[in-house]
N, C-alpha and C positions, 0 to 999 in steps of 0.2 A: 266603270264599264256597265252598260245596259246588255244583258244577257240575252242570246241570238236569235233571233224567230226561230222557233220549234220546228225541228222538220219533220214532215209528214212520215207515217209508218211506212212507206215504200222506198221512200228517200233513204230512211236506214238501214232497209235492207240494203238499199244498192250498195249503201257506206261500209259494211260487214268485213267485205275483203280487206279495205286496208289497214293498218298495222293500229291505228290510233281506234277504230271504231270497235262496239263491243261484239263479243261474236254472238250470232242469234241466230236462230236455228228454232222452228214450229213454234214460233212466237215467245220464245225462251229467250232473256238475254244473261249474259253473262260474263262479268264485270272481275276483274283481279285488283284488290286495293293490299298496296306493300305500307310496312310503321317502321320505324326504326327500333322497334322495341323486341325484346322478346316475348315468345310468346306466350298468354295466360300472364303477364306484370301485371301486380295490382291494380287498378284504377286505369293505367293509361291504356294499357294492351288489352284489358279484358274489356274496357270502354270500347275501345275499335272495335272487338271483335263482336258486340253487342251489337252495332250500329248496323254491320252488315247482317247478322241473321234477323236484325227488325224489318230491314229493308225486304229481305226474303218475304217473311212472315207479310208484309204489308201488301206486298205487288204478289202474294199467292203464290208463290214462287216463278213469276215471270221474271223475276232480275233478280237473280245469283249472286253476291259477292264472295267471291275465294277469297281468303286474306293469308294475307304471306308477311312473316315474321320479316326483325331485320336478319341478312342477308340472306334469303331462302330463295328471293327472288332480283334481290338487287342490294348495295352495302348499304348500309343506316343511314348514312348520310348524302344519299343518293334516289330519294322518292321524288324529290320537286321533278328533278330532270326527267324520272322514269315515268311521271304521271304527263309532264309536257310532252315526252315524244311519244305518248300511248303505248309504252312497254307496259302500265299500269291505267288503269283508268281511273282511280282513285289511289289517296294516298290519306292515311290519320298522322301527325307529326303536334308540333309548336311552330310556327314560322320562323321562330333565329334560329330555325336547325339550318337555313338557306339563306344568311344572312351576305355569305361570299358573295352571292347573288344578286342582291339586293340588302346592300345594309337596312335602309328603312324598314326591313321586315321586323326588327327589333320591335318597333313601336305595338305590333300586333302581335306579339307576345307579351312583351312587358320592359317596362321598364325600372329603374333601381327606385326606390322611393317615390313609387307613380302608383299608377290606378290599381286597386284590389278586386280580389274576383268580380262580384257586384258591378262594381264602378265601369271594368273594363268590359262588361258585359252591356251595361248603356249607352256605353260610348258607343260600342259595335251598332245595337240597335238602333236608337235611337238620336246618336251625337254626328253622322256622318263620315265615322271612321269604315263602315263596311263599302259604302261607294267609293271611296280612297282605295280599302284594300284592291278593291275587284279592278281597278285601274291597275294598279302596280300588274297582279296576275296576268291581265289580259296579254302583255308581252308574253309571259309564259305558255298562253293555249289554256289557262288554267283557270275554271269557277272555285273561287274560297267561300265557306261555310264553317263558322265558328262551331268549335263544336266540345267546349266543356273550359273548366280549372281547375287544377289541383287545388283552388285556396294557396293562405302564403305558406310559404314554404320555408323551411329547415336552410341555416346558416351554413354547417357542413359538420364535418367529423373529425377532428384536427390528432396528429400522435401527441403533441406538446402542447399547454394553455397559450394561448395569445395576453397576453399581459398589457400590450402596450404596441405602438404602429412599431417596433422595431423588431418586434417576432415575427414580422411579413416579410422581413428583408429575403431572398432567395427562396423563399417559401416555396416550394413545389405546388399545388391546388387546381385541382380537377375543378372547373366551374365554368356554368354557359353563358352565354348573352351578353348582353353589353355589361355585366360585373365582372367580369374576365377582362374587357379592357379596362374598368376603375383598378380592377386589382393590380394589373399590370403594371399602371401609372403609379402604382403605392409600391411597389418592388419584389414584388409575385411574381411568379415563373409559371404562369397559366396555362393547363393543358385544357383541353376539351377531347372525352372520350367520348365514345356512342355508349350506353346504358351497359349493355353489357357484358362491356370492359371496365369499369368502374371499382367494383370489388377485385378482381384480379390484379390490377394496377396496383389496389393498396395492399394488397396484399406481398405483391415483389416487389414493394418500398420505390418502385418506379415512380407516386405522388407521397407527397406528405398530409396531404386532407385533400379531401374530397364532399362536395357536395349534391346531393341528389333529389328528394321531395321533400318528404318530411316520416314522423316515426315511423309511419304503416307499410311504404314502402323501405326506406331506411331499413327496420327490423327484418323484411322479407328479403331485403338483401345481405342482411350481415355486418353491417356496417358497425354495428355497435362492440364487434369482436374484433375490427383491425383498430380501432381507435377510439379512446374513451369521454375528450372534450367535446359535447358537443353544440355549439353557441348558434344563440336563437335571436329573432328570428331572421330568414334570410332578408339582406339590406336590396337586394338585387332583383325579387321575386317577389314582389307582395302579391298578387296572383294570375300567376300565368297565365295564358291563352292555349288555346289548343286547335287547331283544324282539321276541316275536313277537304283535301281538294280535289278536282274532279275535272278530268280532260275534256276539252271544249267539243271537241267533236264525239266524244262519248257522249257527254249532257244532249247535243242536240240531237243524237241522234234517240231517245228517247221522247215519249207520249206525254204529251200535259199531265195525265196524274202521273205518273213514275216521278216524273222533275218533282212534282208537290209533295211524292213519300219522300224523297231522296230530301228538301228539306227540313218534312217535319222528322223526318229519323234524325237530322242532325238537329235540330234544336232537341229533340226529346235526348239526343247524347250529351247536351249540354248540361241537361237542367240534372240528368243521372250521374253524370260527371264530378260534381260538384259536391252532390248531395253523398259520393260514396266517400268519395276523400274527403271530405268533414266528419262525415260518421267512424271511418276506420281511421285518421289520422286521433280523431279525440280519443277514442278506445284502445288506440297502440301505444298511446305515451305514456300513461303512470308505468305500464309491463318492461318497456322499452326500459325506463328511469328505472327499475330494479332489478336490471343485470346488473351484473357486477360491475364497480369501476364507473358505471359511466354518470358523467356529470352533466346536468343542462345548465349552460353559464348564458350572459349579456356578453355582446360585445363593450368589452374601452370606449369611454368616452372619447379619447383622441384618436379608435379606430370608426369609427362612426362619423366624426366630424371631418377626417380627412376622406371614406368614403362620400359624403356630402360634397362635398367642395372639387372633389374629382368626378362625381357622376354631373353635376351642373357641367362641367368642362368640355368631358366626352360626347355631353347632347348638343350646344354648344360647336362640335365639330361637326358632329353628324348634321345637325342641322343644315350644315352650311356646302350638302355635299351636293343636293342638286336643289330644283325648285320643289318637286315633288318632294322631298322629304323634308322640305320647310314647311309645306302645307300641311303635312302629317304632323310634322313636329306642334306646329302653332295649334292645330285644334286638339293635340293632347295635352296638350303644358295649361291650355284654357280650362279645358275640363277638367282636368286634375287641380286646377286650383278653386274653381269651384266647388269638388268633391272634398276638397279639404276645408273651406268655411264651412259646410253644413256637415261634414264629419264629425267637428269640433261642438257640435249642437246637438247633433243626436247619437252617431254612432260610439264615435270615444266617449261621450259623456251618460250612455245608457250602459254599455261596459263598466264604467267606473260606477253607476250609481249598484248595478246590479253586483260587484264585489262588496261593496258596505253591504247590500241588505244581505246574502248571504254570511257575510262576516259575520249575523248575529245568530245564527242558526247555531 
């Protein structure tokens, strides 16, 4: 989708009254963006909440964003819809929070042994996934704007070891995205909560593990107190996506610079996004690892390779679900196998050389 001609600043006034347009008033606009998260989370919510007072701070205070926790304004899992019918004009999420929606939204999060922060972040820019995305959106009234990653992320926090693919059988496990149908295929009993509900659930033994980011938030949640295995790294998240989306007739009805803050704040949430959850995921793990009890293990080898052989399956289907998401599919599965010959060259093999020479320290 090529994004709308700009309409003029009288245009938007006129657009004010209805329901989708932002409200403005002495040249003031003012914008309500809903997350699913609650509010002040580590990384993701406090990322949101950054993005809008940048916005502030950039447009002089000419465009406001409120931001409204999950359900303050609408339930967690209910932003795509509330930014489409301009209940919200913006919305901060992961794209497979709205995958009922649109399964291919998967692709623009992540997928299970696919593209790593970095990677998924080229493809956006550079590879032709962001002209993909903004097709899918355009059904919805919606501009997508990538806007950060957690890096990869934490396997989950299980009450019992996983030993072997036969400790999954009836498993109860909180987990998102398209690893929720791999696990399912393996004989998990897959919940998907909204954030948070996550500790509460394990807590009334409603799930048996639970997956969530990784230590930093992990720890800020608690997690290391309902259950003490906890297996690395996640097979399903190598590094998520994060958006920002923003109701089409909110966007146009904004000034050529406002549209250029509203992207460069979300690129600038990107690149801070990224760089926090690496900084506090690295500094929360040794602490994390010295509570009591808990243990960081590998997945089994025959749970790895039976996730392997089911995530090829489920893409595989999804591929096969319309044309659009076979074009999605075919320029992710390219890129990601490109990203994996020159991985093998420089990224895994600058990791490995950099543990030897530390080794001698």
């Amino acid at each position: 989708m090529r994004r709308r001609d700009i309409l003029a600043a009288g245009a938007a006034g006129a657009a004010a009254g209805t329901l989708a347009a932002p409200a403005i008033a002495q040249g003031i606009t003012e914008w309500n963006m809903v997350m699913p998260w609650p509010r002040g989370t580590p990384g993701v919510g406090v990322n949101a909440e950054r993005f809008a007072q940048r916005v502030t701070e950039m447009t002089g205070g000419r465009l406001t964003i409120n931001v409204f926790a999950a359900g303050e304004l609408v339930p967690p899992f209910e932003g795509l819809d509330a930014v489409s019918s301009g209940t919200a004009d913006c919305g901060h999420a992961p794209p497979y929070f709205w995958v009922g929606k649109a399964p291919v939204l998967n692709y623009f999060t992540g997928i299970p042994f696919g593209l790593t922060a970095t990677e998924l972040a080229a493809w956006f820019q550079f590879g032709g996934a962001l002209e993909l995305w903004q097709e899918i959106y355009a059904e919805f009234n919606v501009t997508p704007f990538y806007a950060g990653s957690s890096g990869v992320q934490a396997g989950g926090w299980f009450r019992e070891p996983i030993n072997g693919l036969a400790d999954l059988q009836g498993l109860k496990f909180r987990i998102a995205g398209l690893g929720g149908e791999v696990m399912r295929r393996l004989g998990v009993n897959t919940v998907i909560l909204p954030p948070g509900e996550i500790g509460p659930a394990m807590m009334a033994g409603t799930v048996d593990a639970v997956e969530w980011i990784g230590p930093w938030n992990d720890r800020a949640f608690g997690l290391q107190r309902l259950a003490k295995y906890y297996y690395n790294p996640s097979f399903h998240e190598p590094g998520p996506g994060l958006e920002i989306i923003v109701n089409n007739d909110s966007w146009n009805a904004l000034t050529p610079d406002m549209q250029a803050i509203i992207e460069g704040a979300a690129a600038a949430a990107a690149f801070e996004t990224l760089a926090d959850f690496n900084y506090h995921n690295v500094v929360s793990y040794q602490p994390l690892l010295e509570e009591e009890g808990v243990q960081s293990l590998p997945w089994p080898d025959d749970v790895i390779d039976a996730m392997a052989r089911e995530t090829w399956n489920v893409l595989e289907d999804l591929a096969a679900t319309d044309d659009h998401t076979r074009r999605v599919h075919e320029s992710f599965m390219s890129f990601l196998r490109q990203c994996d010959r020159y991985a093998s060259s420089f990224d895994t093999a600058i990791l490995q050389l950099r543990q030897r020479a530390l080794a001698q320290l």
